[in-house]
N, C-alpha and C positions, 0 to 999 in steps of 0.2 A: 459657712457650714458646707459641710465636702454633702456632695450629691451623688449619689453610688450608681452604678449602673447594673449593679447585682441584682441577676435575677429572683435571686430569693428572696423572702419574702422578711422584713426587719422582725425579732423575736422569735424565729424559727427554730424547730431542735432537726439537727440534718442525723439523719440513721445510716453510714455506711454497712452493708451486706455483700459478704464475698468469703474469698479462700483466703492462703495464706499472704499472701500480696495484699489485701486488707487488714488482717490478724497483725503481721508485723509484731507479735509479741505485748498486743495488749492486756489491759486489766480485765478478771471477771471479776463479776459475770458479766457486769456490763463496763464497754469501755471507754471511759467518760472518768474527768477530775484531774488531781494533783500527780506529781512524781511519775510523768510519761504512761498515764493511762491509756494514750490515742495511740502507744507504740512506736515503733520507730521508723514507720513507712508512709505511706502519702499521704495516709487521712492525719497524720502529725503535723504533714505540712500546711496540707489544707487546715486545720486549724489553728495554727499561727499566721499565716499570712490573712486568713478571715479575720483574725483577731487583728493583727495589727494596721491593715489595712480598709479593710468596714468595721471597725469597731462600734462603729455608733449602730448597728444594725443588732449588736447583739444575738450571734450565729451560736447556738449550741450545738457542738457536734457530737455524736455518738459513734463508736467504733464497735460492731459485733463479725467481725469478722473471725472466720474460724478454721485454724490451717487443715489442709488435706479437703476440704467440702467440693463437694461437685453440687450443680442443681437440685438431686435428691437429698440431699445434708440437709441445702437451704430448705425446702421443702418440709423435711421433719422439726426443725426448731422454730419453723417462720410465726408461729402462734406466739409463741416465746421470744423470742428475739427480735421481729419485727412489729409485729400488730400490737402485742400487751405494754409495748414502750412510746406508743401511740405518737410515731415523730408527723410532723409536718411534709418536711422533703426527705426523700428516700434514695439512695443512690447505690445500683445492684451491679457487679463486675463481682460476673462467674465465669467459669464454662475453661482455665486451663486444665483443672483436671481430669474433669468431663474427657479433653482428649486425651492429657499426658497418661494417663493409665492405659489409655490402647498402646501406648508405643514402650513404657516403662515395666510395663506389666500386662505382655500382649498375651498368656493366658489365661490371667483371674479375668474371666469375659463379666462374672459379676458387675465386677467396679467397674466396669466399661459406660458409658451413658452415649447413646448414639445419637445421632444428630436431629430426628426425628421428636425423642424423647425428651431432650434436651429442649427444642424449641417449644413443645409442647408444655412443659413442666414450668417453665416462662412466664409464658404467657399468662396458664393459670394464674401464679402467683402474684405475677400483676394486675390480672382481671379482679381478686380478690382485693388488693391492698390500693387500686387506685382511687377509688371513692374517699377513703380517709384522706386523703391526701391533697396538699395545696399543689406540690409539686415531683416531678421522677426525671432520674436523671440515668440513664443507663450507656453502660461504659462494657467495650468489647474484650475478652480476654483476647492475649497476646503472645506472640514467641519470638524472641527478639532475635531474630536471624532473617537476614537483608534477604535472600535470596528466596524467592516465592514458590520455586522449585521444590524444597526440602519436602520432604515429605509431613513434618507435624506442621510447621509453618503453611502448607497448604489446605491441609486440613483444620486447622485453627482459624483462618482465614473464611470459610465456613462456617466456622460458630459464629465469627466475628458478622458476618450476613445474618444471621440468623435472630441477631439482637438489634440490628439495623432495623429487619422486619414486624419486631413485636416492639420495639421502638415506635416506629411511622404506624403502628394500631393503634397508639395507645397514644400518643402525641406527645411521647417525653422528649427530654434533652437527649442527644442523643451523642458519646464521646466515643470515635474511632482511637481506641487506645493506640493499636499496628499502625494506624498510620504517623501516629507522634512517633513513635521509636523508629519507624521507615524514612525521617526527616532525620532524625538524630543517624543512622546509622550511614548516612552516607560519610559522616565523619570521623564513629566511633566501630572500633572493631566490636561483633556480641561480647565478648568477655570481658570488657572495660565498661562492660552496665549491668553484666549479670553473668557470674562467674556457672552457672547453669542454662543460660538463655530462657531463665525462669523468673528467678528472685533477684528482683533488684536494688544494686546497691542503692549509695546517694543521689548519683547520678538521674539512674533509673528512675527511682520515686521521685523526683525533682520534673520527671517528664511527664509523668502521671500526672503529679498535682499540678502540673501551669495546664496538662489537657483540659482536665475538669474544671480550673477556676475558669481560663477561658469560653471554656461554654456557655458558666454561668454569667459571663460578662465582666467580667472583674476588670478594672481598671487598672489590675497592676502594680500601679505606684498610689499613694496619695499623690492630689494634685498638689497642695502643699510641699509634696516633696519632690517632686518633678524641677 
C-alpha cells in the first residue's frame, strides 16, 4: 500500500480562492464535477495529479475562483463562496489585481487596493475562516518578469511579503509563487509563459501546480511508478 506524504488530510474537500489564474474558466457556481469544471488552469492540474497520484486519499477539490477579483471581491462573496461550502483545506492566491490596476488603470484610484488594505483585508479573512479549518495553504501573487527592477514586478514583490506575513500569523503553508517562476525564467523568456506576464499558459500553470503540490508534499511520482 503507497504511503503519502501529503500533507492534507485523506477525505478532504480542498476550496481554491483567487482571481482569474484560479478562475481559468471554471464551472458555476461552484467549480467542482464532470466536463472541466476545475477549468483549464492549475487547480485542473492539481486535481489530476491528486487524483492520480494519492488517489487513495480521496482529495475533493473545489475551484471558486473569479476573474478580475482583488481582496475586496474576495471579501464580498467569502460568505458564499468560502465558508457556506464548508471545505476542510483552503488555498487563497490573490493580490495580481490588487496591483495590476494601479499600473493598467492608473486613474480609476477606486479599483486600486493598496498595500496596507490589502494586508489587512487578509488577514481578516483568514482570522475568520481559520477555526473551520484543518488546513491553509496560501500562495503569493506573481509578475512573471525576471527583472526585480520593473516597476509592477517590484511592487508585486510587496504583496508577495505581505502574504508571507499573514502566512507566518497564521501558521499556514506558505507557496512563494515569484519565486517558481524566478527559477523557470532563468530559462524561459516572460512571453513563452504568459503572453501578458499575467495569465499563464501550459507551461505557466504546470509551475503553479508542482509549487503547491510541493508544499503540500507530494511525492510526485507513485512509488510503484518510479
Amino acid at each position: 500500500m503507497h504511503t503519502s506524504q501529503l500533507k492534507i488530510d485523506t477525505g478532504s474537500k480542498l476550496l481554491f480562492i483567487g482571481d482569474s489564474i484560479t478562475d481559468a474558466g471554471r464551472a458555476r457556481p461552484v467549480g467542482e464535477g464532470l466536463f472541466g469544471a476545475h477549468g483549464t488552469g492549475f487547480v485542473n492540474i492539481v486535481a489530476g495529479l491528486l487524483g492520480a497520484i494519492h488517489a487513495e486519499q480521496h482529495i475533493r477539490v473545489v475551484n471558486q475562483g473569479q476573474s478580475g477579483d482583488t481582496v475586496l471581491n474576495l471579501k464580498d462573496r467569502w460568505d458564499e463562496d468560502v465558508l457556506a461550502l464548508k471545505p476542510d483545506w483552503l488555498c487563497v492566491m490573490i493580490g495580481i489585481n490588487d496591483v495590476w490596476r494601479q499600473f493598467d488603470l492608473p486613474l480609476f484610484t477606486e479599483q486600486h487596493v493598496n498595500l496596507a488594505v490589502y494586508e489587512q483585508t487578509l488577514d481578516e479573512l483568514i482570522t475568520l475562516t481559520k477555526p473551520h479549518l484543518k488546513g491553509l495553504v496560501m500562495m503569493t501573487p506573481f509578475y512573471i518578469e525576471a527583472s526585480k527592477t520593473d516597476e509592477m514586478r517590484f511592487k508585486m514583490d510587496g504583496y508577495g511579503l505581505a502574504v508571507k506575513r499573514v502566512a507566518e500569523r497564521h501558521g499556514a503553508i506558505f507557496v512563494d509563487t515569484q519565486a517558481a517562476f524566478d527559477n523557470v525564467l532563468k530559462t524561459w523568456y516572460p512571453a513563452a509563459l504568459a503572453w501578458d506576464r499575467v495569465h499563464p499558459n501550459q507551461v505557466g500553470t504546470t509551475v503553479l501546480a508542482k509549487a503547491f503540490l510541493d508544499a503540500l508534499g507530494s511525492t510526485g511520482m507513485h512509488p510503484r511508478l518510479a
